[in-house]
N, C-alpha and C positions, 0 to 999 in steps of 0.2 A: 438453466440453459433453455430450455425449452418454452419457457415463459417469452424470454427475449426472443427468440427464434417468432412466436407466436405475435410480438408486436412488433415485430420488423415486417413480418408477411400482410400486419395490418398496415403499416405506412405505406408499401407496397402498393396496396389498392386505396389506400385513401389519402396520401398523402404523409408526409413528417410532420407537420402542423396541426394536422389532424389526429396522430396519431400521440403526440405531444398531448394533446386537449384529453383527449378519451384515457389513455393509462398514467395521466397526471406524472409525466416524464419528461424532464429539460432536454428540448432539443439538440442541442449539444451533447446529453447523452446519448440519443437515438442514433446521431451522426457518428459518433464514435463506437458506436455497434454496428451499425452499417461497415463499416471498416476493419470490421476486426473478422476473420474466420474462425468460427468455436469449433468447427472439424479440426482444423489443424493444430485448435491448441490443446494439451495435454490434460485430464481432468483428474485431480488426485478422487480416491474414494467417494467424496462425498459432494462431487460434483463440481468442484471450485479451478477455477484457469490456475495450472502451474504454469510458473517460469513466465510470470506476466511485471514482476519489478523491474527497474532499470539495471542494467550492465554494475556488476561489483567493480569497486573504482581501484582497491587494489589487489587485486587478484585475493584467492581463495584462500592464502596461507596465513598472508595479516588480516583477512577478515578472521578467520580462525582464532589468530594470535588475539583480535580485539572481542571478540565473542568471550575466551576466556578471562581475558582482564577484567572486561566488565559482571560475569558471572562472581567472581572473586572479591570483585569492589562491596557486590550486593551481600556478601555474607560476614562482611569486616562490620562492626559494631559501631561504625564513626557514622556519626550525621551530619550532612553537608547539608550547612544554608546558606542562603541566600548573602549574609554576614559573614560569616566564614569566609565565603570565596574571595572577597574584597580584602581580608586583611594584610596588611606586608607582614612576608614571612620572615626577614628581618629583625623583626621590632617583637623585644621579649612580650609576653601578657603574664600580667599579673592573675 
């Protein structure tokens, strides 16, 4: 946080472009720091922006619901590839 805090204060007095040049930082990231307040956003432990993802699309209870399906998928013994997915489930195999 502080680092950014510390190249913003450089764009400041020297410019974005310049600032871009000297900490080897795409200006569209600078810009999109410029934009953002680190005061207001919450920092867990070890210094990292919480609550910076996009909006849950179906609320909290089916992300739950989907968190544990997929938890459960990971511990089933079956390997899904790339063939597999393609096959009609129809059609006996030999």
């Amino acid at each position: 946080m502080e680092e950014k805090q510390e190249v913003l204060r450089y764009a400041d007095m020297h410019g974005v472009l310049q600032a871009s040049r000297t900490y080897k930082i795409p200006k569209s990231t600078l810009g999109s720091w410029k934009t953002m307040s680190f005061d207001a956003i919450p920092q867990d432990k070890r210094g990292h922006l919480e609550k910076t993802g996009r909006p849950l699309s179906y609320g909290m209870a089916i992300e739950e619901q989907l968190i544990g399906f997929v938890l459960e998928q990971r511990e089933l013994p079956v390997m899904i590839n790339v063939p597999m997915k393609f096959q009609d489930p129809r059609r006996k195999h030999s």
